[in-house]
N, C-alpha and C positions, 0 to 999 in steps of 0.2 A: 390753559391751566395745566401746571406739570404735576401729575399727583404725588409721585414717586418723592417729587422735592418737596412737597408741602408738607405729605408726613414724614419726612428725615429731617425735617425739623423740629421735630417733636420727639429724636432721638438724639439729640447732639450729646446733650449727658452722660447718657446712655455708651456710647460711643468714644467719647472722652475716658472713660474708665476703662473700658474695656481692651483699648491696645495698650497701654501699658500692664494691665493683668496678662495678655498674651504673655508679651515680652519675659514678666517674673515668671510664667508658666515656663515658660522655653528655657531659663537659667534653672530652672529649681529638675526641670525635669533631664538636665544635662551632666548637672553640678550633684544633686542628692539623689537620696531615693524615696525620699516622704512625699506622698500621692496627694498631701491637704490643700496644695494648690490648685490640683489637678480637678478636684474636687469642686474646691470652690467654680473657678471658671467654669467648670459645666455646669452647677448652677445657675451660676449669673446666664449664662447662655442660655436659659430656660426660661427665666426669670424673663429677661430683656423680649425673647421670641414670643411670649405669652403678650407684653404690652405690645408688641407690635402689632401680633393677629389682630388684637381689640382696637388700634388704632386705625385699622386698617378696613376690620369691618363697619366701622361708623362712618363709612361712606357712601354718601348715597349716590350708585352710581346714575340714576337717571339726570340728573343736575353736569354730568360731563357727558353724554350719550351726543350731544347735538353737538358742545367743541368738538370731538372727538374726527363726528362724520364729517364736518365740515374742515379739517386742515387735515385726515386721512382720507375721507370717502368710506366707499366700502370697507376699508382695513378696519376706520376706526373702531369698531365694537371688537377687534380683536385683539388692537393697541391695548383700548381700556382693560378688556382683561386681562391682559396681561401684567400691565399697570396695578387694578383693583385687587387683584385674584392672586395670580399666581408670582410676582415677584416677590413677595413677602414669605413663600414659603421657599423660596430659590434661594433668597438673600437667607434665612434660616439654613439653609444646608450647605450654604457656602461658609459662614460660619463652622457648621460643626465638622464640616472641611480642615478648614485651620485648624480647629481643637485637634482634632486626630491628627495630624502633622505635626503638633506641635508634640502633644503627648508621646509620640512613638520615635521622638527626636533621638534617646538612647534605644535605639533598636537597630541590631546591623546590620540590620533588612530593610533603612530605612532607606528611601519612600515607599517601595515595594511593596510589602507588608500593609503600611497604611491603607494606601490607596486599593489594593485587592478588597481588603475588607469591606471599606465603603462600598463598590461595588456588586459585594456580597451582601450588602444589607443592613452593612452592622452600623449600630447609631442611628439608624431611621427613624426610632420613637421623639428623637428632639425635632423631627419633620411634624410624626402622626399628632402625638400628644396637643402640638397647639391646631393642627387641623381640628380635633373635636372640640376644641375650643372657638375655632371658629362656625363649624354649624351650631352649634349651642347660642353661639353669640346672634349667630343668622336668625333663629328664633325667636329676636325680642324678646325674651321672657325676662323677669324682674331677678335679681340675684339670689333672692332667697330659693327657685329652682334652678339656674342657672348654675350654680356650684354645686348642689348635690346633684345634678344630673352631668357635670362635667366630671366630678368623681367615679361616679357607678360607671359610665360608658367607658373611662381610663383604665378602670380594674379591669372591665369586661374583656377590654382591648386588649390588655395586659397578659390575663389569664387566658384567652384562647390562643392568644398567639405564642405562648408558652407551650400548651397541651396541644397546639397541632404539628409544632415542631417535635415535640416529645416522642410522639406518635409516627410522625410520618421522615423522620430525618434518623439515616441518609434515606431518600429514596425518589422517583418520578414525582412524585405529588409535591416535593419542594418547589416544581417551578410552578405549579397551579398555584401554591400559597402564594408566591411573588407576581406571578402576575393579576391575581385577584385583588393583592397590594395599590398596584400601578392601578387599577380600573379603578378601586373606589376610591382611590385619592384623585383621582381626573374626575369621575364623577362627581364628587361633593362640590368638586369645584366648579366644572361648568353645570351644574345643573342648578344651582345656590344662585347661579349670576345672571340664568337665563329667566329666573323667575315665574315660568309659565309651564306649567303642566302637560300642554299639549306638547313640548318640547321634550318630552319624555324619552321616544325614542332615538329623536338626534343626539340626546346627551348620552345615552347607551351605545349607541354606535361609535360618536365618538369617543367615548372612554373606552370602547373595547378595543377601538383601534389603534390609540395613543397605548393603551396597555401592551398593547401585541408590539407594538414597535420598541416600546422601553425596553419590553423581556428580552425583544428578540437582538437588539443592537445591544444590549450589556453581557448576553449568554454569546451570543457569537465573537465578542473580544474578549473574553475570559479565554473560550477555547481555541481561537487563533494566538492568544496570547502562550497559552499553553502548546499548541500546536510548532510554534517558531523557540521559544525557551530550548535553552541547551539542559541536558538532561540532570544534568549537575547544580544549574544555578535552582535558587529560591522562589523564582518563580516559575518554573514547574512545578517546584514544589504546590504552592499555595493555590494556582490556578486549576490543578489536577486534585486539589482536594475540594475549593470549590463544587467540582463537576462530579467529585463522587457523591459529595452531599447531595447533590442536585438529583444522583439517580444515574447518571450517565459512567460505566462500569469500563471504557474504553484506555483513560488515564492508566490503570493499573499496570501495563506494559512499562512502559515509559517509566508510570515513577518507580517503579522496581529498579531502573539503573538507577534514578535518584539513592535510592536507597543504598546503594550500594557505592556509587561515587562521591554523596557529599559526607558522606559517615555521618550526619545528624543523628544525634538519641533523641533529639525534639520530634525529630518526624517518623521514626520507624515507627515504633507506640500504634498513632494513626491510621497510618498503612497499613499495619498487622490489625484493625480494628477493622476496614474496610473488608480485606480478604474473608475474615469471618462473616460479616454481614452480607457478604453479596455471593458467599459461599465459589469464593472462586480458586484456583490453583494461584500460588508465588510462581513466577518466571525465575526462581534463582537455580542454579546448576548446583551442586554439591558443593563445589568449589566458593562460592559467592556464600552459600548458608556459609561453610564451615569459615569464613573473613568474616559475616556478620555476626558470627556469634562470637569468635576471638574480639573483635574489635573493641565491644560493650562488659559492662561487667556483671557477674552473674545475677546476683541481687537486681538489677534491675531488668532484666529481659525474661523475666517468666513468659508475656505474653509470644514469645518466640518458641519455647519449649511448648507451652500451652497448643498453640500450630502443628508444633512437629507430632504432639501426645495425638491430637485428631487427626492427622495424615497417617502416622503408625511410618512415618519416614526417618531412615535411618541414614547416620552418617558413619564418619569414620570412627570406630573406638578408640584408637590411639589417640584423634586429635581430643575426642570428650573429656578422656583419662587427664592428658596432659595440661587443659585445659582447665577442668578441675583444681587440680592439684596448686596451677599459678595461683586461680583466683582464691582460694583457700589458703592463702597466706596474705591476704589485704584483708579480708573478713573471718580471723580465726573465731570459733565458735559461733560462729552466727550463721544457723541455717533453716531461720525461720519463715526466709520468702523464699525456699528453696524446694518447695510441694511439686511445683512443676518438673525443675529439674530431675530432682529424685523419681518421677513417675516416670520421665523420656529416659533414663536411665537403666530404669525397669525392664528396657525392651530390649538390650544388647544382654541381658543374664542367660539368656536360653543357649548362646553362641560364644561368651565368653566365660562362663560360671568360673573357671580358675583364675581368672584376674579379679575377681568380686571379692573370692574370699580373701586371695594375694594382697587388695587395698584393703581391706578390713585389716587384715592382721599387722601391715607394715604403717599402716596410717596412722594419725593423731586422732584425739578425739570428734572432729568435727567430720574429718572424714569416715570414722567406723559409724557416726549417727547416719548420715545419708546413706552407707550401703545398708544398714537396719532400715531403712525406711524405705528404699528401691527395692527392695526384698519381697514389701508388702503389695507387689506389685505382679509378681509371680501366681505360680503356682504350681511350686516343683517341690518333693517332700524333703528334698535335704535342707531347703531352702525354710523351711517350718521345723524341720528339727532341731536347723542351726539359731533361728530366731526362739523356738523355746530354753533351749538352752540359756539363752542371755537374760531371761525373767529374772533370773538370782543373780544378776551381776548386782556387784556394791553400788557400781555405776548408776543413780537412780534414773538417769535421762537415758542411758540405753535400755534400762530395764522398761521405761513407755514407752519407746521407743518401737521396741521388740514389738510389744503387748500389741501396738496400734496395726502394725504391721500383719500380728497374725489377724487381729478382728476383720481385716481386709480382706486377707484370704479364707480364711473360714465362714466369714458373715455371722460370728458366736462371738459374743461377749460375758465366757464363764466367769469371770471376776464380778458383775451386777448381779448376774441372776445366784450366783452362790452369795452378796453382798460379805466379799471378800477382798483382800489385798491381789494388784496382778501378779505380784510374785509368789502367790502363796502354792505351796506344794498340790494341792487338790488343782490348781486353774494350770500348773504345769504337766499333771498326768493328763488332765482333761486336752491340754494341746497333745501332744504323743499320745494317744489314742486315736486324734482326731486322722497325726500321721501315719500312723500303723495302720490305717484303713486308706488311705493315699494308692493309686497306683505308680 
């Protein structure tokens, strides 16, 4: 008796719909950009994966335990379960195998991309989800508990495994959530089939050992993967971010040249994310900063300044100046993601003070708002006398400008505690006082 055929006959329907949904999945996902397809197939893939489990748990495996040993021997109770047990959640993950293949068709990282991720984890819940459908179903219970307890245990699942990611990523304990993953999905499994309690610890052992072997044969070809990767392509990229999430801090070498050979704005972000969290130094020379910073545009790389504000690492002025200057002509007046900048700014006034006020004076508006605003980053009194000054410009945006900048440097906010305008004469002496007491 072939089990495997007996119930895929119970899915031909099933089956019959489903490759031609691929197929309009793979056109719609090549041809448009509306995701409703994309959508629905992962349903239906969930839908279909749910009647299989149940198809699959209404069998009773003692009724084949005797074909089994009699045309395997000894193998057969391993045949059966593989057949009873664990082919239906294979055949489920091969599935959503193709789904993510097919979905990441316009990606031009494709297969790459896809395939890293599944073995990072992603998409697993269309594995879990009908696993707790199937111990539920293991329990005989009547549907009226059956379903509220297939609910509550999905949320549970749902939400721990949100809040330990939360909490624990990037860092070591991601591979303890993954491999605790692989044990209790081996355990439900064979401990469900083995049906006998004393069997308790052989199903502990061997889920603990089938776990250690998944983690350890999927973690060692990430980082061999990432080990032979040319430092350029995407998958260093992807393998070496893996491994940071993971906890493992060795990557950051390596993708530092990434970062600097494939010129991605999709991956620096990332990396500059990691540096912070694992509180480590960038491997870039001066040279290499001052190319990643020309390369991107201002508005989008504060997290870069943000780095450089916490190192207190300086580069060239000229190139910053000039630098400046370009991209302030793709974004005139617009210098509202520009906090970071204007703060890394801040720290070349003490050495260049006559080119600060030289931009101020010869610049446009957008660039006399940021030397007002890098200003407030000091604390030198010419530097407060020049910014009081500008409280009565007609200019209302340098005149806050100003204002912001001195409440910075003085930690005083005369304008609230008088409940007066910032430009008003009283909150202007009150700063020129503050400098006349300056050394």
């Amino acid at each position: 008796m072939n089990i495997i055929k007996e119930q895929f006959a119970k899915l031909n329907h099933f089956m019959i719909i489903l490759i031609p949904l691929f197929a309009v999945n793979a056109v719609f996902n090549l041809r448009y950009e509306w995701g409703g397809i994309s959508t629905i197939a992962r349903v239906y893939i969930m839908v279909l994966s749910f009647y299989m489990v149940f198809i699959f748990s209404q069998i009773n495996v003692d009724l084949y335990r005797a074909d089994y040993t009699s045309r395997y021997g000894w193998k057969g109770k391993y045949y059966l379960f593989g057949a009873s047990r664990l082919f239906p959640f294979l055949f489920i993950y091969l599935l959503t195998v193709i789904f993510v293949l097919i979905n990441y068709l316009d990606s031009s990282n494709w297969p790459i991309e896809p395939i890293y991720r599944l073995l990072d984890g992603r998409f697993s819940n269309t594995v879990i989800y009908p696993l707790i459908l199937f111990i539920i179903l293991s329990l005989q219970k009547r549907p009226g508990i059956s379903i509220p307890l297939f609910i509550i245990f999905s949320v549970l699942y749902y939400a721990t495994d949100q809040i330990l990611y939360t909490l624990f990523e990037p860092g070591l304990a991601i591979n303890v959530i993954k491999f605790v993953k692989y044990f209790l999905f081996t355990f439900a499994l064979v401990y469900e089939y083995s049906k006998s309690k004393w069997k308790l610890f052989q199903s502990i052992m061997l889920s603990f050992i089938t776990g250690l072997f998944l983690y350890t044969v999927i973690t060692s070809f990430i980082a061999v993967s990432f080990y032979i990767s040319n430092p350029k392509s995407h998958t260093c990229f992807i393998t070496g971010n893996i491994l940071l999430k993971s906890g493992f801090t060795y990557p950051l070498k390596k993708l530092s040249e990434n970062i600097i050979q494939s010129r991605s704005p999709r991956n620096t972000p990332i990396f500059f994310e990691y540096l912070k969290e694992y509180k480590k130094e960038s491997y870039f020379t001066d040279q290499e900063w001052e190319e990643l910073i020309q390369n991107n545009k201002i508005e989008e790389i504060s997290y870069i300044f943000e780095y450089l504000n916490r190192k207190k690492m300086k580069l060239n002025f000229e190139m910053l100046k000039k630098y400046l200057m370009t991209q302030l002509l793709t974004i005139p007046g617009n210098t509202v993601n520009l906090h970071e900048f204007t703060r890394y700014l801040g720290l070349y006034y003490n050495d260049h003070k006559n080119d600060f006020y030289e931009m101020y004076k010869s610049g446009d508006e957008p660039v006399k708002l940021i030397i007002l605003e890098s200003l407030g980053y000091t604390d030198d009194v010419y530097a407060v006398k020049f910014l009081t000054d500008k409280l009565t410009s007609v200019e209302r945006l340098r005149s806050e400008t100003a204002y912001n900048s001195l409440e910075k440097i003085t930690g005083e906010d005369p304008a609230a505690v008088m409940k007066t305008e910032k430009y008003d004469l009283d909150v202007v002496l009150f700063f020129r006082e503050y400098a006349s007491k300056m050394k």
